[in-house]
PQR file with spaces between the fields and no chain letter, atoms N, CA, C, O and H, PARSE charges and radii, in Angstrom:
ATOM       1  N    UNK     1     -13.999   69.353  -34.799 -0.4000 1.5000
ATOM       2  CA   UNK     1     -13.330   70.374  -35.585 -0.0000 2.0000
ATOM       3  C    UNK     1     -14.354   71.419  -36.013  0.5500 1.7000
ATOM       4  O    UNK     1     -15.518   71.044  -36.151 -0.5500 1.4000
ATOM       5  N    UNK     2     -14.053   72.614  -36.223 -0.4000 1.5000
ATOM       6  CA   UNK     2     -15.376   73.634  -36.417 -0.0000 2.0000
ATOM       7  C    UNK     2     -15.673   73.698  -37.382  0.5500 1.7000
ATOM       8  O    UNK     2     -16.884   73.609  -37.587 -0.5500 1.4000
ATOM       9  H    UNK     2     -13.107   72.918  -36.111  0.4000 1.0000
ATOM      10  N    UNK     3     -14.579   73.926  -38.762 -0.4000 1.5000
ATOM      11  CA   UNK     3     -15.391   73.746  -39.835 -0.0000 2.0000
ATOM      12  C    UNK     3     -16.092   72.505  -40.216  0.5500 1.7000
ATOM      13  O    UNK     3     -17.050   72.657  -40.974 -0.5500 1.4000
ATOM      14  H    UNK     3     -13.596   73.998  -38.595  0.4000 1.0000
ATOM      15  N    UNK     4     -15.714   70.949  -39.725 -0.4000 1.5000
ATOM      16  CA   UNK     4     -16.918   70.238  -40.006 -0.0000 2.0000
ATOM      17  C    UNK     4     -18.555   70.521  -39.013  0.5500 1.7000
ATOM      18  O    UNK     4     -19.674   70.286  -39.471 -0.5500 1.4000
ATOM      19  H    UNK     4     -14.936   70.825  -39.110  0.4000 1.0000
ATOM      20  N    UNK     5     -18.280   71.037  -37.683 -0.4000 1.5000
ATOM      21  CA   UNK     5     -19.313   71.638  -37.423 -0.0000 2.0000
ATOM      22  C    UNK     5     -20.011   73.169  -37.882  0.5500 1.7000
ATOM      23  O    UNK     5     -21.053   73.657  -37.445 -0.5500 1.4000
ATOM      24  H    UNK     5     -17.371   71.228  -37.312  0.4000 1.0000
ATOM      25  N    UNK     6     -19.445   73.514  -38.500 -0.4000 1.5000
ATOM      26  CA   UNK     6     -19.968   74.454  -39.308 -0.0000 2.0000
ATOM      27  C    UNK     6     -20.995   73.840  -40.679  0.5500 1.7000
ATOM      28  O    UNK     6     -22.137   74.073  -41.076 -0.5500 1.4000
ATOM      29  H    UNK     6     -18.598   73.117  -38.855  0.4000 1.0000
ATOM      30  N    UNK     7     -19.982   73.040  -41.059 -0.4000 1.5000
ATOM      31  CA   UNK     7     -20.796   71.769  -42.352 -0.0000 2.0000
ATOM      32  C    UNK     7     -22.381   71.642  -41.929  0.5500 1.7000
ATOM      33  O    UNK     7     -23.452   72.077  -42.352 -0.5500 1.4000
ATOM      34  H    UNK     7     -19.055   72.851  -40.736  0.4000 1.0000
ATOM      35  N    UNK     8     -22.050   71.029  -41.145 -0.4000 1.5000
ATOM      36  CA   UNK     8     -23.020   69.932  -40.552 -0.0000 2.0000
ATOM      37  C    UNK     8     -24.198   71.034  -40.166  0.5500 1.7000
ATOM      38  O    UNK     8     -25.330   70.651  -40.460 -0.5500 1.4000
ATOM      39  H    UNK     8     -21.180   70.675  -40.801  0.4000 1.0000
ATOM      40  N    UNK     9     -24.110   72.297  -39.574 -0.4000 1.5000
ATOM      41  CA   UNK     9     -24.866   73.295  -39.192 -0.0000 2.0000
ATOM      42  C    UNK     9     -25.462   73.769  -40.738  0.5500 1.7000
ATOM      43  O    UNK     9     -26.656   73.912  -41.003 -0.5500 1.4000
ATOM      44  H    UNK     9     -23.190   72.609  -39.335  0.4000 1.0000
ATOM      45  N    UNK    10     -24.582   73.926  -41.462 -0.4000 1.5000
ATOM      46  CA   UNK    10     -24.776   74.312  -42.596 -0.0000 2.0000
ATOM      47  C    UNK    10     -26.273   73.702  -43.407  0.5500 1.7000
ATOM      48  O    UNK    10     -27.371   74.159  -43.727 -0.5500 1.4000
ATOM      49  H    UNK    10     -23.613   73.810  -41.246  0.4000 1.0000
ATOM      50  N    UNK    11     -25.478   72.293  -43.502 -0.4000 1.5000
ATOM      51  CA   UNK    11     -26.437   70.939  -43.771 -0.0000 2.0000
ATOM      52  C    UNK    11     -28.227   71.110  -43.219  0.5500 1.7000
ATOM      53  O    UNK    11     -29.263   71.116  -43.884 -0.5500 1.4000
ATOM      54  H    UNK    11     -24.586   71.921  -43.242  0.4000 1.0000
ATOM      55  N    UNK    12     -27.999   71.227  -41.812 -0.4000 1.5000
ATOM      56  CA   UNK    12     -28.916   71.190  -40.700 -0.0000 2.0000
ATOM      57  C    UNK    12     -30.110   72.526  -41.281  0.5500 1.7000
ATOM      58  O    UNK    12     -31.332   72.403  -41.198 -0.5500 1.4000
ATOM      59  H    UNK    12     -27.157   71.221  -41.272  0.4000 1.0000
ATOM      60  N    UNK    13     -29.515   73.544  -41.756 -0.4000 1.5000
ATOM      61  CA   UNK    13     -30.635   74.523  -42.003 -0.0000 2.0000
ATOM      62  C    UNK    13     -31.404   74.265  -43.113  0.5500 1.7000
ATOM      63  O    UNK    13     -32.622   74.246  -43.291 -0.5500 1.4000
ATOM      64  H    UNK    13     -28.522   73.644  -41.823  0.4000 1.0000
ATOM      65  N    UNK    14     -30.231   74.024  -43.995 -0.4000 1.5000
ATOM      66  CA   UNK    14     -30.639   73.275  -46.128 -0.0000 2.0000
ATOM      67  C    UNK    14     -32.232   72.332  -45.702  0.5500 1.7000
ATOM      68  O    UNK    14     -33.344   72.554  -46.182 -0.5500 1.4000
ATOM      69  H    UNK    14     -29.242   74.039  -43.851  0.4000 1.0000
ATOM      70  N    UNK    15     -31.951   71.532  -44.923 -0.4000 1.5000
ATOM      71  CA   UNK    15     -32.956   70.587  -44.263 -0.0000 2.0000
ATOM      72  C    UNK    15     -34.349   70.915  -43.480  0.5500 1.7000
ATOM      73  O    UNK    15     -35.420   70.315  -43.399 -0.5500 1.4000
ATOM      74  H    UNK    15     -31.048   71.352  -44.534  0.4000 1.0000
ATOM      75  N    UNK    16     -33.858   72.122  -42.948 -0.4000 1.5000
ATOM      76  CA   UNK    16     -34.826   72.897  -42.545 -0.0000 2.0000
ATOM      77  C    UNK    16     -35.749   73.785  -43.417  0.5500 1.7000
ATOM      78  O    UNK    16     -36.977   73.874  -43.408 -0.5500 1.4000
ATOM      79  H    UNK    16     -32.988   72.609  -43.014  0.4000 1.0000
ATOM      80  N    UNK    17     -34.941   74.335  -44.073 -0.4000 1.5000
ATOM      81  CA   UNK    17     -36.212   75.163  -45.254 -0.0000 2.0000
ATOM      82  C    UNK    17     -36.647   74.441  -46.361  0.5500 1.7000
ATOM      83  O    UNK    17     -37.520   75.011  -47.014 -0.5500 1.4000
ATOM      84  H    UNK    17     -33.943   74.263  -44.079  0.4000 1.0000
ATOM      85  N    UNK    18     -36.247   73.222  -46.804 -0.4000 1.5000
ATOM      86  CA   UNK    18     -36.912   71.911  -47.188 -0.0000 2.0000
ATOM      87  C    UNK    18     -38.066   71.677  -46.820  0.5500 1.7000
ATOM      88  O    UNK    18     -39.022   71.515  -47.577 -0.5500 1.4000
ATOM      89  H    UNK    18     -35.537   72.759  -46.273  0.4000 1.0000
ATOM      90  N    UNK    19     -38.091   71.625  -45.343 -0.4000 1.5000
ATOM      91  CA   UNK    19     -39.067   70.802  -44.577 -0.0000 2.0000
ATOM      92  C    UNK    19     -40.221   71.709  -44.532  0.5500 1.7000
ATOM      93  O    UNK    19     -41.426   71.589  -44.753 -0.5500 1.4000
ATOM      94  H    UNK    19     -37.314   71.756  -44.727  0.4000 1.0000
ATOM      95  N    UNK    20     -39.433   72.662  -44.167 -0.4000 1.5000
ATOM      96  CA   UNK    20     -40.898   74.191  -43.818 -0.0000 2.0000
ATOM      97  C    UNK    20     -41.062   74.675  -45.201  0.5500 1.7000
ATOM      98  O    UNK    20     -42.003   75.466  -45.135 -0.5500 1.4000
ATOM      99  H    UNK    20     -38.454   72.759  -43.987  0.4000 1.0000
ATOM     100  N    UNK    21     -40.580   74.609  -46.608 -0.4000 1.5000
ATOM     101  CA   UNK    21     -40.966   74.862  -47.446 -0.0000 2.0000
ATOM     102  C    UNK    21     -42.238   73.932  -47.954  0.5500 1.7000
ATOM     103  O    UNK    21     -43.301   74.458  -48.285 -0.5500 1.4000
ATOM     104  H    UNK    21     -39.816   73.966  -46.661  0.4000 1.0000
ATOM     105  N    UNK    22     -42.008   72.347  -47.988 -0.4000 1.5000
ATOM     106  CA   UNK    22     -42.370   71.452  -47.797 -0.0000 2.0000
ATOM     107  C    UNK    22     -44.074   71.458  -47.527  0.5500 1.7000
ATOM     108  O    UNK    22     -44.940   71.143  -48.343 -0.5500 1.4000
ATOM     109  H    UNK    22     -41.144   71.920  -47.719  0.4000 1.0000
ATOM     110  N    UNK    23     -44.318   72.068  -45.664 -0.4000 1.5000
ATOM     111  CA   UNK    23     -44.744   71.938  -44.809 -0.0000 2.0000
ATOM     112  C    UNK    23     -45.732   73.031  -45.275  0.5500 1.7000
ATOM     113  O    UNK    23     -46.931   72.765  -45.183 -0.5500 1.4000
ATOM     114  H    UNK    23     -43.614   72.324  -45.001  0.4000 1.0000
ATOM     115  N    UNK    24     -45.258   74.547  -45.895 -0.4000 1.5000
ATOM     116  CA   UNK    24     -46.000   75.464  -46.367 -0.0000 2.0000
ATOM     117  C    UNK    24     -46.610   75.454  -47.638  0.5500 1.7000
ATOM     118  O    UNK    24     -47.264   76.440  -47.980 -0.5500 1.4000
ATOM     119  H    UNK    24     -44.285   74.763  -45.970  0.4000 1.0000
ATOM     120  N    UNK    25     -46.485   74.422  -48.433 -0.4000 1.5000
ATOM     121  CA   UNK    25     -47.238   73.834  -49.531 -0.0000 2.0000
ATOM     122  C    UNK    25     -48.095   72.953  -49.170  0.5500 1.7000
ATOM     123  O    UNK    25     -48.758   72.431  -50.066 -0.5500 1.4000
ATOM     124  H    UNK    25     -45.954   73.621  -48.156  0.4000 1.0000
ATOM     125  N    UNK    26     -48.292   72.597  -47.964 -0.4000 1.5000
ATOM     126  CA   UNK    26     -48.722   71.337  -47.551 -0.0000 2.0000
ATOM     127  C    UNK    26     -49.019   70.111  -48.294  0.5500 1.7000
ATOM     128  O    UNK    26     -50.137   69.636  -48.493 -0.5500 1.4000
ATOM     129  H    UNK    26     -47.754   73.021  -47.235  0.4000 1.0000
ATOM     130  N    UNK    27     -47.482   69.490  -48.818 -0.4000 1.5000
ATOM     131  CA   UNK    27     -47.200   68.246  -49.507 -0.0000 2.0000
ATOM     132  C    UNK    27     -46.672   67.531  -48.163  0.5500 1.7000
ATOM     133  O    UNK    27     -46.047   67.878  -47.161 -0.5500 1.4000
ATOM     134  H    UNK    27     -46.574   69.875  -48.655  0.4000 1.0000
ATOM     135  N    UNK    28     -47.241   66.369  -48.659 -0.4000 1.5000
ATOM     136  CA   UNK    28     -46.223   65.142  -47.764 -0.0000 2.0000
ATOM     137  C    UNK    28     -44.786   65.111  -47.995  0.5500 1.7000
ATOM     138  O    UNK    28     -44.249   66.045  -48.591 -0.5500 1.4000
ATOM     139  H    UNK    28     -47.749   66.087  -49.473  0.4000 1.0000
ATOM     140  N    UNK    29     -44.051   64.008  -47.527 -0.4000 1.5000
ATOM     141  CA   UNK    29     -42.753   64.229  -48.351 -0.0000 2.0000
ATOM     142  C    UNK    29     -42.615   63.215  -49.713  0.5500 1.7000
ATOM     143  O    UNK    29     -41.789   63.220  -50.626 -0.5500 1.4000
ATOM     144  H    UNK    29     -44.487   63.249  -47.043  0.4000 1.0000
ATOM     145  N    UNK    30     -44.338   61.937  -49.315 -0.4000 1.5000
ATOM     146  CA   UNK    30     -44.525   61.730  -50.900 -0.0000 2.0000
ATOM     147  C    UNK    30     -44.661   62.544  -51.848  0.5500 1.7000
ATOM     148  O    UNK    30     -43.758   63.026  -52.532 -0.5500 1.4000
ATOM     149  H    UNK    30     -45.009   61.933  -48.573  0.4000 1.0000
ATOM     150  N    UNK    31     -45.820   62.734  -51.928 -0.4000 1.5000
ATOM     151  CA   UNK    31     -45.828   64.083  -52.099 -0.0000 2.0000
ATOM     152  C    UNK    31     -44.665   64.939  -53.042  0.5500 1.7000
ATOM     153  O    UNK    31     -44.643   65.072  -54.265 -0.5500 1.4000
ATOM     154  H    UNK    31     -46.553   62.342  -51.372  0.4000 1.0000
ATOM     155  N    UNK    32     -43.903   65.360  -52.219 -0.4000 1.5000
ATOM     156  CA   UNK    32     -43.282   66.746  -53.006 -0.0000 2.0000
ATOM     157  C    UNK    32     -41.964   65.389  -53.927  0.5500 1.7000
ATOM     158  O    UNK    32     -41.420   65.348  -55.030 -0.5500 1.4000
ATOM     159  H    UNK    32     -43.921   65.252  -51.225  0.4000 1.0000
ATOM     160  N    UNK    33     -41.966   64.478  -52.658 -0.4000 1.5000
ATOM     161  CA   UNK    33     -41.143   62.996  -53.542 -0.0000 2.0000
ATOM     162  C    UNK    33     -41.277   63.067  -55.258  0.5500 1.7000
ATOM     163  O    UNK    33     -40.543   63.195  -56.238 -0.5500 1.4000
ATOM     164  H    UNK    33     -42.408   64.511  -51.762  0.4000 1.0000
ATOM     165  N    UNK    34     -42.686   62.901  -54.936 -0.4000 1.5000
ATOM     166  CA   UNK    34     -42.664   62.347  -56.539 -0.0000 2.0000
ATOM     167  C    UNK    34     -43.098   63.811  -57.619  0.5500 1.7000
ATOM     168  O    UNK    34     -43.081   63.499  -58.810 -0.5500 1.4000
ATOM     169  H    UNK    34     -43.282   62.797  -54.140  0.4000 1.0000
ATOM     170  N    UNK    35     -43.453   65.245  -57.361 -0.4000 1.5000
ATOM     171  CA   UNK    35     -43.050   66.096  -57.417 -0.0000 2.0000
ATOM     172  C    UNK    35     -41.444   66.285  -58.071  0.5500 1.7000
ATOM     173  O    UNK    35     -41.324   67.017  -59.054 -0.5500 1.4000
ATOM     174  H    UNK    35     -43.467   65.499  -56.394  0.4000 1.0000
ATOM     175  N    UNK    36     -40.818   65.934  -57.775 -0.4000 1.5000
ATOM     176  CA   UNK    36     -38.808   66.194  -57.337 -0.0000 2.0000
ATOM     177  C    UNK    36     -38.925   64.931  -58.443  0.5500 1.7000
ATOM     178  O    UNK    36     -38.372   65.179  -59.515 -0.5500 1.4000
ATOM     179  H    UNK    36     -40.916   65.339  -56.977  0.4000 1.0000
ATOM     180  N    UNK    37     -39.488   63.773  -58.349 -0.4000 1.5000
ATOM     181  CA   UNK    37     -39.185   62.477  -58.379 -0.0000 2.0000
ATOM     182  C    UNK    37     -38.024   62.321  -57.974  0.5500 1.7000
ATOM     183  O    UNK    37     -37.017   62.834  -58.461 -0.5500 1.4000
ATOM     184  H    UNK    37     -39.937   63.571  -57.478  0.4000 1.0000
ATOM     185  N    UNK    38     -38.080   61.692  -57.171 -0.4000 1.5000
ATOM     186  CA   UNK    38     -37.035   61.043  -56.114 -0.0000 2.0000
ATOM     187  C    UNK    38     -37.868   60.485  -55.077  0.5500 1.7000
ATOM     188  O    UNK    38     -39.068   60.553  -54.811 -0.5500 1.4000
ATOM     189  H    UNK    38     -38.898   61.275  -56.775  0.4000 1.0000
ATOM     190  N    UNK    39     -37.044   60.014  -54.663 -0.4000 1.5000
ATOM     191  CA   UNK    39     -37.784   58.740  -53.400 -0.0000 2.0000
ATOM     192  C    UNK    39     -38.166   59.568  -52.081  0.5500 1.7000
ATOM     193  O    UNK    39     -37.406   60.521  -51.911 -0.5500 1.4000
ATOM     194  H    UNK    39     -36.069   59.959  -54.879  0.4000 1.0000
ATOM     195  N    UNK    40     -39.337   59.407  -50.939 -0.4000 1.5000
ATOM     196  CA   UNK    40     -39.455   59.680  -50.281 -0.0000 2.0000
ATOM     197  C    UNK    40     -38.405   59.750  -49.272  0.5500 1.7000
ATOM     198  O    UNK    40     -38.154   60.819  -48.716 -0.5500 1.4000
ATOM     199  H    UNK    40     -39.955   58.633  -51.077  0.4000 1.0000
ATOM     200  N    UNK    41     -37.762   58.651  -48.996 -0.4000 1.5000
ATOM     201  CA   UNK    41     -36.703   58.666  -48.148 -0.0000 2.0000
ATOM     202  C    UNK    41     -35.652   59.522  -48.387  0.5500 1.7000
ATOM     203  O    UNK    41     -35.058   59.926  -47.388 -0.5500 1.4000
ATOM     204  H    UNK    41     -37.966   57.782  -49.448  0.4000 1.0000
ATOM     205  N    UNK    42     -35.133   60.044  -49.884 -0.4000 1.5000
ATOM     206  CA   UNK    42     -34.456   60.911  -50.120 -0.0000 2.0000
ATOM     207  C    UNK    42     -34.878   62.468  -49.503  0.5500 1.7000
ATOM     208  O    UNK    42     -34.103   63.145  -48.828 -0.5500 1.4000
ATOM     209  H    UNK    42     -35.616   59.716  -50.696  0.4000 1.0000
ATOM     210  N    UNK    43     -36.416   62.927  -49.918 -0.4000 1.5000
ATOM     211  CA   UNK    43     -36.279   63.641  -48.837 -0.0000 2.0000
ATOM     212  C    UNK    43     -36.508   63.919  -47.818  0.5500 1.7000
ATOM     213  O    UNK    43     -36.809   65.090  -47.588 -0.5500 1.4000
ATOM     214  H    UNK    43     -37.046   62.377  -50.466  0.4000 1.0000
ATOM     215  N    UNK    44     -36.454   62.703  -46.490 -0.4000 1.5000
ATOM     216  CA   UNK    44     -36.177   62.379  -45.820 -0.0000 2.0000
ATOM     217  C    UNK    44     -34.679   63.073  -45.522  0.5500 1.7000
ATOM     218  O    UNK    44     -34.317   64.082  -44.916 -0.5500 1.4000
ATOM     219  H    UNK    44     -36.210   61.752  -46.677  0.4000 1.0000
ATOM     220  N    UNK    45     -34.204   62.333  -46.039 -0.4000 1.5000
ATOM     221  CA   UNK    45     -32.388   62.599  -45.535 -0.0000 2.0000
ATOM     222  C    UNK    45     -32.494   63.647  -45.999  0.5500 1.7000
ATOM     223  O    UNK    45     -31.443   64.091  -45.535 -0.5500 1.4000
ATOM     224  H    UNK    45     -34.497   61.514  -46.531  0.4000 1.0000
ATOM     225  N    UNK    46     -32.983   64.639  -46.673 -0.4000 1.5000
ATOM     226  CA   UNK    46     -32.404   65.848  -46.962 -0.0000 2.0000
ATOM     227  C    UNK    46     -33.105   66.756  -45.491  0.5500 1.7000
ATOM     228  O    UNK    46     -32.438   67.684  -45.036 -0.5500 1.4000
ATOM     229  H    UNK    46     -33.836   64.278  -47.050  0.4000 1.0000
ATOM     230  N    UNK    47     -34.027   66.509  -45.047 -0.4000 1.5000
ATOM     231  CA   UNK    47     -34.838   66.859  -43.710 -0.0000 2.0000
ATOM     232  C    UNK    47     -33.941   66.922  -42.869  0.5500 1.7000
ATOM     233  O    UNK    47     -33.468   67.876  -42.252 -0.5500 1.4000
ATOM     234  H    UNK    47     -34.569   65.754  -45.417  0.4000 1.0000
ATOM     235  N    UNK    48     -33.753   65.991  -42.868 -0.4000 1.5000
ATOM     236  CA   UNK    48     -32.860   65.035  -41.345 -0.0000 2.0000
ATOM     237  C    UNK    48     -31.405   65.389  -41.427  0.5500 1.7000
ATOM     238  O    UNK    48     -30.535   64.851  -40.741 -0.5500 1.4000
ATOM     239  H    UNK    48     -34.137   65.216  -43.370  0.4000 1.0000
ATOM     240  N    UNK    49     -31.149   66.574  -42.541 -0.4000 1.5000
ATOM     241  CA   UNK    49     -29.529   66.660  -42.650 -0.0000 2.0000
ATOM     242  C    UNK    49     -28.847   65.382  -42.728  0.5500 1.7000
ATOM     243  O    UNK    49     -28.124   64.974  -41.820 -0.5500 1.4000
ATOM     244  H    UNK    49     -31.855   67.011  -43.098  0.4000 1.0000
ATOM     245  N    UNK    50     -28.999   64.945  -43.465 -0.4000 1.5000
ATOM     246  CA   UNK    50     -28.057   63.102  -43.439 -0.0000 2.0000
ATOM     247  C    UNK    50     -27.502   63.237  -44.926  0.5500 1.7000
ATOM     248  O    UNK    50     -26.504   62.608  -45.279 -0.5500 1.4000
ATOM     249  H    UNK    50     -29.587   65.276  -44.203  0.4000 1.0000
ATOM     250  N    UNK    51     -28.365   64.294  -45.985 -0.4000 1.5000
ATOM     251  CA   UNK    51     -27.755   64.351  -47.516 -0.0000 2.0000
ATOM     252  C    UNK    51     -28.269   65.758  -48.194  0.5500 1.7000
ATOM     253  O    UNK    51     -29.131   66.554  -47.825 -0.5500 1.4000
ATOM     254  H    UNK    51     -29.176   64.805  -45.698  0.4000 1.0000
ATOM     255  N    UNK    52     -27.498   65.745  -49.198 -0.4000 1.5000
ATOM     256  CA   UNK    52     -27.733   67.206  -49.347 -0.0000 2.0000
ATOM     257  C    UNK    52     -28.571   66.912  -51.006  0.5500 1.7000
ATOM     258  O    UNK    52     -28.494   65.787  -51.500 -0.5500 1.4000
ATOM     259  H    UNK    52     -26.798   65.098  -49.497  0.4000 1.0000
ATOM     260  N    UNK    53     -29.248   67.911  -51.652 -0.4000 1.5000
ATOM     261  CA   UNK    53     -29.802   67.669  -53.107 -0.0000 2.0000
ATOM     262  C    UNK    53     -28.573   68.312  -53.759  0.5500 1.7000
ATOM     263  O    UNK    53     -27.807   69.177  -53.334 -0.5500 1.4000
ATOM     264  H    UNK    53     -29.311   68.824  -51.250  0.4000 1.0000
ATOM     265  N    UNK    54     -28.609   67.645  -54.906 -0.4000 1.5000
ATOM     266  CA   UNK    54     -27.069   67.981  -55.783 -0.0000 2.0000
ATOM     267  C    UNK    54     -27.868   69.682  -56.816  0.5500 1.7000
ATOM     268  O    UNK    54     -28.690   70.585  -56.667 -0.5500 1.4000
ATOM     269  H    UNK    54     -29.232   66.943  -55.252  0.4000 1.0000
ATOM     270  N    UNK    55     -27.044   69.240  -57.629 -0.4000 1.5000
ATOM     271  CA   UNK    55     -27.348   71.285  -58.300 -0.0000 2.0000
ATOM     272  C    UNK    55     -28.675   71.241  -59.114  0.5500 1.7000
ATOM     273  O    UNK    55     -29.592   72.063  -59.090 -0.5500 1.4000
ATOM     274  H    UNK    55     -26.376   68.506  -57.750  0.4000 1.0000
ATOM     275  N    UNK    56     -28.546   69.827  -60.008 -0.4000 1.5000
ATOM     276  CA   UNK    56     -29.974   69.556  -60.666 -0.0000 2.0000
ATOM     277  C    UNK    56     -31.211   69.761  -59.804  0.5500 1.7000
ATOM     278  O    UNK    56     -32.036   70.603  -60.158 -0.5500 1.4000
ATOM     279  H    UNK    56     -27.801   69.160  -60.027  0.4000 1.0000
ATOM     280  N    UNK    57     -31.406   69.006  -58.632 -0.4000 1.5000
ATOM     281  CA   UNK    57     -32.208   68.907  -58.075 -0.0000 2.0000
ATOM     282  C    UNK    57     -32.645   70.056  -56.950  0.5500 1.7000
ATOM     283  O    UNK    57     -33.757   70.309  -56.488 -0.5500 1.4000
ATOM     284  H    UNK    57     -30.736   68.322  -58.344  0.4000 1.0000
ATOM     285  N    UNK    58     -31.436   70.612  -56.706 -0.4000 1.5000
ATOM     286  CA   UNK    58     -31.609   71.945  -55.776 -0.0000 2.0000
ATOM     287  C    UNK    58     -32.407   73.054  -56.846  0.5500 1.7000
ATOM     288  O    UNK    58     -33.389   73.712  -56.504 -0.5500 1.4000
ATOM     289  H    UNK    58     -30.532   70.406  -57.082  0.4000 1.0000
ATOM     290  N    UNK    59     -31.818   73.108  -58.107 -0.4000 1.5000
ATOM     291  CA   UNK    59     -32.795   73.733  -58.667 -0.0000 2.0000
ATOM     292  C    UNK    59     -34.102   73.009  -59.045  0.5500 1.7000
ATOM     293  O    UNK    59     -34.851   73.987  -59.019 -0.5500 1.4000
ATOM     294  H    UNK    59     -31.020   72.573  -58.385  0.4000 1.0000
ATOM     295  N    UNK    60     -34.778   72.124  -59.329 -0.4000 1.5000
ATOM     296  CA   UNK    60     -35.940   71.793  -59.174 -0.0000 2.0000
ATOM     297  C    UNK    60     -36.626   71.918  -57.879  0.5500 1.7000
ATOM     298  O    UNK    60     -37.828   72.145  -57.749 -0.5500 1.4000
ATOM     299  H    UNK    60     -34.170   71.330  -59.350  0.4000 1.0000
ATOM     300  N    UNK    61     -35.827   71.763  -56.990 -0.4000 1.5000
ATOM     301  CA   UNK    61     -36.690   72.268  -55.362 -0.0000 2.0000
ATOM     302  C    UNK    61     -37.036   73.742  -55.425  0.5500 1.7000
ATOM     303  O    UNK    61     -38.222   73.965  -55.181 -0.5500 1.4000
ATOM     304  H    UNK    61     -34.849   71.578  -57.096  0.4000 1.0000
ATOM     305  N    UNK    62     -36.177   74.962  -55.734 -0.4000 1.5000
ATOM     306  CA   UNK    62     -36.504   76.262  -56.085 -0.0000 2.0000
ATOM     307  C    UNK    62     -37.820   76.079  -56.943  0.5500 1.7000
ATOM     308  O    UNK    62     -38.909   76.115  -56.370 -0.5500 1.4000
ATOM     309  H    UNK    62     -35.213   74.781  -55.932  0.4000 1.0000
ATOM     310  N    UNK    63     -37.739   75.889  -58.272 -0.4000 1.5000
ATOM     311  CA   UNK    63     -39.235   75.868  -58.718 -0.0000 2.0000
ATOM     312  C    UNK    63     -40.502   74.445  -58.332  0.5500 1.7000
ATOM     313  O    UNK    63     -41.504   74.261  -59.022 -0.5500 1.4000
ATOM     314  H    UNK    63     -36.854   75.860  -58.738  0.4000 1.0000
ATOM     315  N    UNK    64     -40.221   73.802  -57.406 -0.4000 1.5000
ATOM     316  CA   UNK    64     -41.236   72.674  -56.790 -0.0000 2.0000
ATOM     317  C    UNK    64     -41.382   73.833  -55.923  0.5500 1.7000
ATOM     318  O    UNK    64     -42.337   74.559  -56.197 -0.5500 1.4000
ATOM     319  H    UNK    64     -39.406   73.951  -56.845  0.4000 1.0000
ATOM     320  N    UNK    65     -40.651   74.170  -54.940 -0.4000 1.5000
ATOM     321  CA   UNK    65     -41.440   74.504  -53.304 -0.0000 2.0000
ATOM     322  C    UNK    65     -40.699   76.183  -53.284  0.5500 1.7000
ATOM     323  O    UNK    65     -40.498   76.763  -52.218 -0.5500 1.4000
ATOM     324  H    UNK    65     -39.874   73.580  -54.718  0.4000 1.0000
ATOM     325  N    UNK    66     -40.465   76.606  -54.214 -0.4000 1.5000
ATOM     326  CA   UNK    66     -39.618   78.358  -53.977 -0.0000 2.0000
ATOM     327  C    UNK    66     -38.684   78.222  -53.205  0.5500 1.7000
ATOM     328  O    UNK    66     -38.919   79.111  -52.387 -0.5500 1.4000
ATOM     329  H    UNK    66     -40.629   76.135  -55.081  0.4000 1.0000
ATOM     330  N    UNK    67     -37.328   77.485  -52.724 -0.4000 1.5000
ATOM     331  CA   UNK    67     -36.559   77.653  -51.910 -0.0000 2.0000
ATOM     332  C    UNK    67     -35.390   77.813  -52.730  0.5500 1.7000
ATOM     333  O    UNK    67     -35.223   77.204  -53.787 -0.5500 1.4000
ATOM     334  H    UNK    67     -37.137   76.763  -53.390  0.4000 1.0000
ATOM     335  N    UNK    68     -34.449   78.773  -52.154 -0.4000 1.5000
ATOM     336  CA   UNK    68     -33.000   78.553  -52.435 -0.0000 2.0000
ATOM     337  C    UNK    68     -32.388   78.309  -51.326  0.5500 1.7000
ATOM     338  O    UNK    68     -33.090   78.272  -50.315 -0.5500 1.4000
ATOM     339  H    UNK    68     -34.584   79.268  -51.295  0.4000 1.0000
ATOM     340  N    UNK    69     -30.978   78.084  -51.200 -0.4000 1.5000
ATOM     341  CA   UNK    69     -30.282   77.515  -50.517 -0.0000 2.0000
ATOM     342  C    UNK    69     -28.765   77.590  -50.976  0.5500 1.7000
ATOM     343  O    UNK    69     -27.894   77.014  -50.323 -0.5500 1.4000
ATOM     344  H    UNK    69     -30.408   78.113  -52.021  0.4000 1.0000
């Protein structure tokens, strides 16, 4: 169906400027993990498009690594 592939595309980029935000601080994803505090694997799945950060935490990623989304 397109709008869940639209989702999922959606998802897929959120994950991407995570990673390269991430990647341009040069933190691990321990690192920016415990930064965020949250578990490495969390952002993991937020990388990997598998989960998204809720509103609290999307704004702590803006001031951890400068991203919006």
């Amino acid at each position: 169906d397109l709008l869940c592939s639209k989702a999922k595309e959606v998802v897929m980029n959120i994950g991407e400027k995570i990673k390269n935000a991430r990647e341009e601080h040069k933190l691990t994803q321990t690192q920016a993990a415990e930064n965020l505090m949250v578990s490495r694997q969390t952002i993991s799945s937020w990388e990997n498009g598998k989960s998204l950060p809720d509103i609290f935490l999307s704004q702590k990623l803006n001031s951890v690594l400068h991203i919006r989304h």
